[in-house]
N, C-alpha and C positions, 0 to 999 in steps of 0.2 A: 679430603674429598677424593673420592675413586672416580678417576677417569680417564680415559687414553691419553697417554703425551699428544699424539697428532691433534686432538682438538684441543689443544691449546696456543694462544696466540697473545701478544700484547695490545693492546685496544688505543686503534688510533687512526685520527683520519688515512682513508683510504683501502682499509681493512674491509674484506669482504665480514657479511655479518651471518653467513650462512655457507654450509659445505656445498648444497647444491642452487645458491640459487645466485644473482648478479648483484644485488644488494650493497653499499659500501658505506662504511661512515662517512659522514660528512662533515662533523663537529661531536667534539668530545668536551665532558666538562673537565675542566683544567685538574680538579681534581680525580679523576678517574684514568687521564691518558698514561698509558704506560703499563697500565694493570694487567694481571693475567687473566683474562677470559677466555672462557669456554666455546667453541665452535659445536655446533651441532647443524641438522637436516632441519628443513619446514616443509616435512613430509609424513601427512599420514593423519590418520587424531587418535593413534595409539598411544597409551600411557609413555611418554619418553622420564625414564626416572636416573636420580645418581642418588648414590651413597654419600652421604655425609657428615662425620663425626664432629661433636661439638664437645664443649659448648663455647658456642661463638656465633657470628652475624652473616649469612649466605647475603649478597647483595647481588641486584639484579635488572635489568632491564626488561621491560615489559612490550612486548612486540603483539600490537592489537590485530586481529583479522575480521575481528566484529564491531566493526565501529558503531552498527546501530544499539546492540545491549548495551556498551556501555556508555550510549547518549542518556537511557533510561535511567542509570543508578544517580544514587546521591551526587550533585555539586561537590567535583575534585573528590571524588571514591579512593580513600584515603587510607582505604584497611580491605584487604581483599584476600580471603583463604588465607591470612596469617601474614600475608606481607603489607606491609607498613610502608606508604610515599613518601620518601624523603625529597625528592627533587623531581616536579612535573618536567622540564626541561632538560633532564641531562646529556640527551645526544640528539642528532638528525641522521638519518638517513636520505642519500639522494634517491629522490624518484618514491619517496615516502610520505604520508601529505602531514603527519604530524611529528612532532617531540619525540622523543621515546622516555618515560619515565623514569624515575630509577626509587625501585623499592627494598628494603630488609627485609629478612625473615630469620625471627630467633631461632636456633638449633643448641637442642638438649644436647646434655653431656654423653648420652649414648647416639651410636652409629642411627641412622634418620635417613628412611628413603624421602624424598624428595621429586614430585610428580613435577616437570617443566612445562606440558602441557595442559593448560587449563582449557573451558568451554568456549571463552573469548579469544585465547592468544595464547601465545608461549613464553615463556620465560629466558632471558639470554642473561646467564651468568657472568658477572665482570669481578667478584673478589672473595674473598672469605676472610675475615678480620675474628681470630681467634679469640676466645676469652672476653668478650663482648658481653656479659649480661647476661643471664639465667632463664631458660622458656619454661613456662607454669608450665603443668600438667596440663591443662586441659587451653594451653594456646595455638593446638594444630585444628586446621579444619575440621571439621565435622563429617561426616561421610552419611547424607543426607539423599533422600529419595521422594518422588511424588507417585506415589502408587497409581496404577493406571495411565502414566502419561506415554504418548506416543512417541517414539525419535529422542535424539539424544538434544533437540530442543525444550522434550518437555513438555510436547503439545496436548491439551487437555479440549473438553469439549465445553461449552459457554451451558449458564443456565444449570449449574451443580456444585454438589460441594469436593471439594478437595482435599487431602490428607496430607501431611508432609510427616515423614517419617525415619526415624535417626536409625543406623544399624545396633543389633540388641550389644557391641561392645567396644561404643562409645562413653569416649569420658568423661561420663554424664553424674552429677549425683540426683537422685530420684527428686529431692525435694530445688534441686535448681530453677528458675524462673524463664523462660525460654519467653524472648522477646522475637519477633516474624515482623519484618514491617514489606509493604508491595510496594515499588516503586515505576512512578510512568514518567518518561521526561524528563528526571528528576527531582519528581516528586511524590510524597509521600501518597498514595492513593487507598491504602488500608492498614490496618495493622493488629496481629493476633497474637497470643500467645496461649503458654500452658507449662508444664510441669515439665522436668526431665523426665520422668516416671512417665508420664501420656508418651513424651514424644520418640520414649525408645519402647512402648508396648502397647499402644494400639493408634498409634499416633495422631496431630492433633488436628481436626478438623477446620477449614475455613473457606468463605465464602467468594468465586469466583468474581472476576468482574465481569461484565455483561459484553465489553465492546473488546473485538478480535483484535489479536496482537499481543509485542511480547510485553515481558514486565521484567523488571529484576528485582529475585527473592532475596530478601537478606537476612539474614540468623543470626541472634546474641544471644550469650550466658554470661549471666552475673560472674565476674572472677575471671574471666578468659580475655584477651586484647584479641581474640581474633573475631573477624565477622567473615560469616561462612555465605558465600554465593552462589544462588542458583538461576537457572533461568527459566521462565514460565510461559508458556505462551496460548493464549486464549484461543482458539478457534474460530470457523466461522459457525452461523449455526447450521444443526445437523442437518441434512436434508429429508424430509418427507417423503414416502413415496419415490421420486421420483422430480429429476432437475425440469423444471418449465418456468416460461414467460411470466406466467399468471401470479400474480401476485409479489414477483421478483422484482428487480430492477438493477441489472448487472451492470456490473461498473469494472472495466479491467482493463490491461496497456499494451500496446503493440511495441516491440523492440528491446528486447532485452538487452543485458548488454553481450556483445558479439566482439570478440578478437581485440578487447582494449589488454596492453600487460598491466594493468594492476590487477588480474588475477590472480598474477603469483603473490600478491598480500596471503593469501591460505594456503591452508596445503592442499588445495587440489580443486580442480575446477568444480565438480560434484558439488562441494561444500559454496563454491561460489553461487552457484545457484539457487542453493536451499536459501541460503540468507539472504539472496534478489527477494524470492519467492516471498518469505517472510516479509521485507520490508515494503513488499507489493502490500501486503495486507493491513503495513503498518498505514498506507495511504489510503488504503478504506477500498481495494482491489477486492472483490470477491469471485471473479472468473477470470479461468486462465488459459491459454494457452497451450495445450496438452497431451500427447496420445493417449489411445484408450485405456493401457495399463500407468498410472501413473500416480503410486504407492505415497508420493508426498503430498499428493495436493490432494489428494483421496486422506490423508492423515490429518488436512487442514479444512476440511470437510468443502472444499475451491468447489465449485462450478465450473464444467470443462468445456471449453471449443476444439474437436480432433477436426483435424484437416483432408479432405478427401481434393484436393486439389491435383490439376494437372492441365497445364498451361497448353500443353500438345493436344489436349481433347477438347478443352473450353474456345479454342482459337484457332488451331489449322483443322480436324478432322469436324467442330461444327459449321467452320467456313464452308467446306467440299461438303458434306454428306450430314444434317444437324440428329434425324433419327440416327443415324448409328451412330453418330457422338453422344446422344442420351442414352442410348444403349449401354457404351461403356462407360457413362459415370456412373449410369445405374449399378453395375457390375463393380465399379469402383466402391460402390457406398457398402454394398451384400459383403465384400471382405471384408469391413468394418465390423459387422455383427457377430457378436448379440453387443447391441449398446448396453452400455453401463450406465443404472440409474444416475452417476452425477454429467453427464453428456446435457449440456444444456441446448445446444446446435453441432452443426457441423458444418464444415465450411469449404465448399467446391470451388469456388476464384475469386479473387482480387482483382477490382479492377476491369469489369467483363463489358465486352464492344457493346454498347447501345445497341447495332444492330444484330445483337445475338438473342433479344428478349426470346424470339421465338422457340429459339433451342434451350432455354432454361424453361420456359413454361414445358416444353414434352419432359425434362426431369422431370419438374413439379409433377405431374403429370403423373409420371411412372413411379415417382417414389411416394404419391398419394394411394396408387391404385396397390404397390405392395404393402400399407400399412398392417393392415391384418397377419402379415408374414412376418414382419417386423414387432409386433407387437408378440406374437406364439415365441419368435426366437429370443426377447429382450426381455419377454415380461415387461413391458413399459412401452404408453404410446410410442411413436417414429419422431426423436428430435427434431428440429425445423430446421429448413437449410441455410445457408448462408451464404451472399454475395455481397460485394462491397463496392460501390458505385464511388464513381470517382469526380465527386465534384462539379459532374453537371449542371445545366440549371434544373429548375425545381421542377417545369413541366413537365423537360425527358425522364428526369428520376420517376415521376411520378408514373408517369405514362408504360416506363420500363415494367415498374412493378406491377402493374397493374394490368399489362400484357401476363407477363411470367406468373401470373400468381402467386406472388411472393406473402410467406408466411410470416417471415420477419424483412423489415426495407432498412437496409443499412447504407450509408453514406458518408465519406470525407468531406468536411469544409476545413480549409485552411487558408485565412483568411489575413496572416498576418506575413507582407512581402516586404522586400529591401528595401525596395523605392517605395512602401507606404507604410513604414513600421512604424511610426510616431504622430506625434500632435495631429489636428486634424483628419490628415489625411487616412493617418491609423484609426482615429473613431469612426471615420466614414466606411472605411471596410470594413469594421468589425460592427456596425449597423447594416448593412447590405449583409451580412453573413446573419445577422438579427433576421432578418425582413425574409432568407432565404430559408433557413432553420422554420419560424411561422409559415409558408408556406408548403413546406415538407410534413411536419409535427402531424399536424391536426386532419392532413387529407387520410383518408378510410382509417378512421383513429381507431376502429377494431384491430387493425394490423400494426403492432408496434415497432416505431423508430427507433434504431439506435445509431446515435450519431457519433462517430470519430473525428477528435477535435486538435488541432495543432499542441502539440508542445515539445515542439522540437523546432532545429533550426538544420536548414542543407542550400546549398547553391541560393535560387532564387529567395527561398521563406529565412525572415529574417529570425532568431531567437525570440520567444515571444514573452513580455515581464512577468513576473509574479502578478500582477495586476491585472493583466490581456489575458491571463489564462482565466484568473476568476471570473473575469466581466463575460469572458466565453462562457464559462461554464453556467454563469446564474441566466444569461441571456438565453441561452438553451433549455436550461431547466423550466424556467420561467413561460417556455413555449411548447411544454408537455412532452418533452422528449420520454421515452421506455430504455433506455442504453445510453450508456456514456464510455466511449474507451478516450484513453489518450495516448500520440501516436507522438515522441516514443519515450520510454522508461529511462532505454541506456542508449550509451554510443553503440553504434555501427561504423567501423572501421569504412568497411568494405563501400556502402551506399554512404558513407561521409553523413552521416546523420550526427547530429548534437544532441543528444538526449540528457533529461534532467542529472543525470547521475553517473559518475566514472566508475563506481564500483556500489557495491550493497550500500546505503547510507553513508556517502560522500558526496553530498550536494553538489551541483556545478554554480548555483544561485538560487534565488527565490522562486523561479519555478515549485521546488521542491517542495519548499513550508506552503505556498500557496493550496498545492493537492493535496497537502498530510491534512490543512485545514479543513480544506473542502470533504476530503475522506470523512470529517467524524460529523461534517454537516450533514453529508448522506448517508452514515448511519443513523443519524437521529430521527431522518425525514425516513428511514429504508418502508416503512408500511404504507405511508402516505402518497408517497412520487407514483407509484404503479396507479395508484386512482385517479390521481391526476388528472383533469381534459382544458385543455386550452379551449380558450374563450375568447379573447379579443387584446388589442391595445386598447390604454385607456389614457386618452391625452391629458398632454399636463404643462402647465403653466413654465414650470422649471424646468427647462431642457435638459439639465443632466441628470433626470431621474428615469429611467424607462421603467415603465408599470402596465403590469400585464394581469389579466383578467382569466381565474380556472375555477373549476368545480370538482369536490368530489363526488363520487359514486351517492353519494346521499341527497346534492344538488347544493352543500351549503357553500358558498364563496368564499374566494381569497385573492388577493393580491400579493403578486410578486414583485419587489421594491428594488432595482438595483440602480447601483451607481456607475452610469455611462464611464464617469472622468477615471481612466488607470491610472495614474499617477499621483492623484491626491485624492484626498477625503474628503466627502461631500455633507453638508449640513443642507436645509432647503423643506420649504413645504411641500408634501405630496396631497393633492387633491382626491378625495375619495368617493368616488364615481362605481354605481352599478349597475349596468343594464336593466332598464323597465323589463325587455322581453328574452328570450333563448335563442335568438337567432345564431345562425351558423357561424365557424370563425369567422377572420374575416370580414364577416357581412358588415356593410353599415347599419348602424343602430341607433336610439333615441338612448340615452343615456340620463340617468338620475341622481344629481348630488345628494350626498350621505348630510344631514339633518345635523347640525348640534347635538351633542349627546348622545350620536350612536357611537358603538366603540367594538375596537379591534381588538385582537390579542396575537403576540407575536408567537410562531411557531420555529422552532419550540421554545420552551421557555414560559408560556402563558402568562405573558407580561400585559397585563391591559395599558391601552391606547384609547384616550378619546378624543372622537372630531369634536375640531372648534369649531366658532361664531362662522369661519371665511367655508367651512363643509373639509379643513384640511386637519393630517398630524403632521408633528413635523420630524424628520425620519434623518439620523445622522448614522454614515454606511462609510467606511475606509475605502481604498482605489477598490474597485470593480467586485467589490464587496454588493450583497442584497440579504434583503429581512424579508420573510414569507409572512401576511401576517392573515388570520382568518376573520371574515366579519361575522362578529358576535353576537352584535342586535342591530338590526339597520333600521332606523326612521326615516321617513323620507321629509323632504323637506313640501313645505304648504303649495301648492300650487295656485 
């Protein structure tokens, strides 16, 4: 094996495991310390290759920087581009959250470049054990392609078919069997094949999945031990025309992760982002964060928020003087143009003084009256603007927006505190943040809410469960919310913030599976939630059920089914009640038990439910889980 004497080194605790980075063993397997292993850089995602002459067994450790791909692949992915898992546990790194593996890879009796960086991670050499065993012909990788995909993720767009395609000399024989399976989560999600012959001359056709995000490709040939891996990743879908409210229902997250060092897991910060990015989408994220040029999340087809902010105009110069402070955020907004059709808003302050409504209504105002300017220079209406109100009560919010003429009403609740994070007292404020939410949702419901909701922990707000998060989230859905962000993603060093995740797909806890869950709920519901109009509570016998009364645009009813208790899972009758009349939220109303034999169907899923004898089903929901369910035929009951 051709390599520099200097990166060579004997492998054993306390050894750096990298030339430039702090990295050290921690634990070595008893059979490995002492070995000669190779040093290299975790710098760059250029091909890093060595020369290798066999035949014999290159052995190696596996240094992941994408932990979210390979959560996707097969259970213990045990053949990877030719190398073969011998030992999931063979070393630790301190300051590294997993194992480091340790794999083989046969090498033919001729010289063998040998690529150490793969799409996931790179390779760290620890032996060469000569005269090991013979490599077939056709047991090196594959040098495989997906025509048309975007980024070296591979990003494709949803709703088409895809190709995968072998280079024309590969060691392929024409009549080979080429097996393709897709994998999500670790599980098998599709699987295709075709000929050697298709797959190195017009390659072989197969069908996308529907829901955004990545997957991992996997490749067999009859006769080869090796399975060749790619990575795939779905997009959002395209956009129409032009990003708007109408019909949407943005879901995205404040805080990315800012100054934690497990960014040096990659090689380079860049790369840490793309993969936040991604696994934003894996949580059912569709808008982001973004400047106006912003080539990845434009490749991921994201919904953008650019920021026209400036603390000094929205606060000291509208305090002294509020027209010349519209003046220059006006002037602020005009360097922004021409927007870019995926601009779904923009966003002028965080946080803005109750008493400033006035000087955001003369924005509104000014950037209403240049629409026509903005529309010549963007080709595309004037995205809507954005402020984020901070938690007040419902009246001020209300009264604010409805001073400023606000186009879209956005607001924080964070509702889960030190001194009231648990039992009781926790249900009681996360029902006041219920009761707060319905009283915001449904006022001027032509103007859509989007609410920002706890998932993070800092000073006063305690970390809030996998359970609080849900119960948050269905109790809001539930009261006709248009927006969902959740605040925040990652840590924030700097504002001491806890965010769900240390790094791309490294969970801190069940915050995390809670909103991957919730993500593919609201892609299921994604056509439905925009029509959505909140209706009313509808009381019920069983206190830990809250059930909530909506229509869609057509007028037909549903009910929204959650379960109060975070902590455990709730079984119970829910009583099935529909208003005789259309009164406004809110309003009090005469209400009419659902009849024996009218029945629901759960959305989605279109599982029929029917009422019994008592006018109840009976609805069983895990912690702060809920079932949306639509009525299908309602009878009333005799009066």
């Amino acid at each position: 094996m051709r390599v520099k004497r200097s990166m060579l080194y004997r492998l054993q605790r306390g050894e750096p495991v990298f030339a430039d980075r702090e990295f050290v063993f921690s634990q070595i397997a008893a059979k490995l310390e002492g070995q000669t292993a190779v040093r290299n850089e975790l710098a760059g995602l250029e091909p890093l290759e060595v020369a290798v002459k066999g035949p014999g067994r290159l052995l190696a450790l596996l240094w992941v920087w994408d932990f979210g791909f390979m959560s996707d692949g097969p259970p213990q992915a045990s053949n990877i581009n030719g190398w073969r898992l011998l030992d999931p546990q063979a070393a630790r790194v301190e300051g590294y959250p997993q194992p480091l593996g340790l794999y083989a890879r046969q090498i033919p009796a001729e010289e063998t470049a040998v690529n150490l960086k793969e799409y996931f991670g790179q390779w760290i050499i620890v032996e060469f054990v000569r005269g090991t065993g013979e490599s077939q012909d056709k047991d090196g990788p594959m040098a495989l392609m997906l025509p048309g995909a975007k980024t070296r993720h591979n990003i494709l767009d949803p709703g088409r078919e895809a190709t995968l395609r072998a280079a024309p000399d590969s060691r392929l024989h024409d009549a080979d069997r080429v097996t393709c399976e897709l994998f999500d989560e670790g599980e098998c999600v599709s699987r295709f094949g075709g000929s050697g012959q298709a797959l190195k001359d017009q390659g072989i056709n197969f069908t996308l999945p529907e829901r955004p995000g990545r997957y991992w490709l996997q490749i067999e040939v009859p006769g080869s031990s090796t399975k060749t891996v790619l990575p795939l990743t779905v997009a959002l879908p395209p956009i129409e025309n032009y990003a708007s409210m109408e019909g949407f229902f943005p879901v995205n997250t404040w805080v990315t992760i800012s100054g934690t060092p497990e960014q040096s897991f990659s090689p380079h910060e860049k790369l840490t982002g793309e993969l936040a990015t991604i696994d934003q989408v894996e949580l059912g994220v569709n808008t982001f964060w973004a400047g106006i040029d912003a080539p990845f999340i434009e490749a991921l087809n994201g919904r953008k928020i650019v920021s026209a902010r400036s603390t000094y105009i929205n606060r000291t110069i509208a305090a002294e003087d509020p027209k010349r402070a519209a003046g220059m955020m006006l002037s602020e907004l005009r360097a922004l143009l021409p927007y870019p059709p995926d601009v779904l808003a923009i966003s002028i302050a965080d946080e803005p003084l109750m008493a400033r409504a006035g000087y955001f209504k003369l924005v509104e105002e000014g950037y209403r009256n240049e629409a026509s300017t903005i529309a010549k220079s963007s080709g595309r209406p004037a995205p809507p603007l954005l402020y984020c109100l901070d938690g007040q009560p419902a009246d001020e919010c209300n009264s604010f927006w409805a001073v400023a003429g606000s186009a879209i009403r956005q607001s924080r609740i964070y509702p889960i505190r030190k001194n009231t994070s648990g039992g009781l007292a926790g249900l009681t404020q996360i029902i006041n943040y219920g009761i707060k939410v319905a009283q915001i949702a449904p006022r001027q419901e032509e103007i859509p809410y989007w609410l920002i909701l706890q998932a993070f922990g800092q000073e006063r707000w305690a970390v809030p469960t996998g359970g609080q998060v849900r119960l948050m989230v269905n109790m809001a859905l539930a009261r006709g919310i248009k927006g969902l962000s959740y605040f925040g993603y990652g840590h924030h060093m700097r504002f001491g913030i806890y965010g769900m995740v240390d790094y791309p797909f490294l969970p801190n806890d069940d915050r995390y599976a809670a909103v991957k869950t919730l993500g593919r709920k609201l892609w299921e519901l994604r056509d439905l939630l925009p029509q959505l109009h909140y209706r009313r509570s509808v009381a019920q016998r069983d206190k830990l059920f809250d059930v909530q009364h909506l229509t869609d645009a057509e007028g037909a009813d549903y009910l929204w089914v959650t379960n109060l208790d975070y902590d455990y899972a709730h079984t119970g009758p829910v009583q099935v009640y529909i208003p005789k009349d259309s009164g406004g939220p809110l309003d009090p109303i005469e209400q009419d038990i659902a009849a024996p034999g009218s029945w629901l169907v759960t959305i989605p899923g279109r599982e029929r439910t029917t009422v019994n004898a008592q006018g109840e089903i009976t609805v069983s929901l895990e912690s702060g889980a809920a079932q949306l369910f639509k009525v299908a035929e309602q009878r009333h009951a005799r009066e």
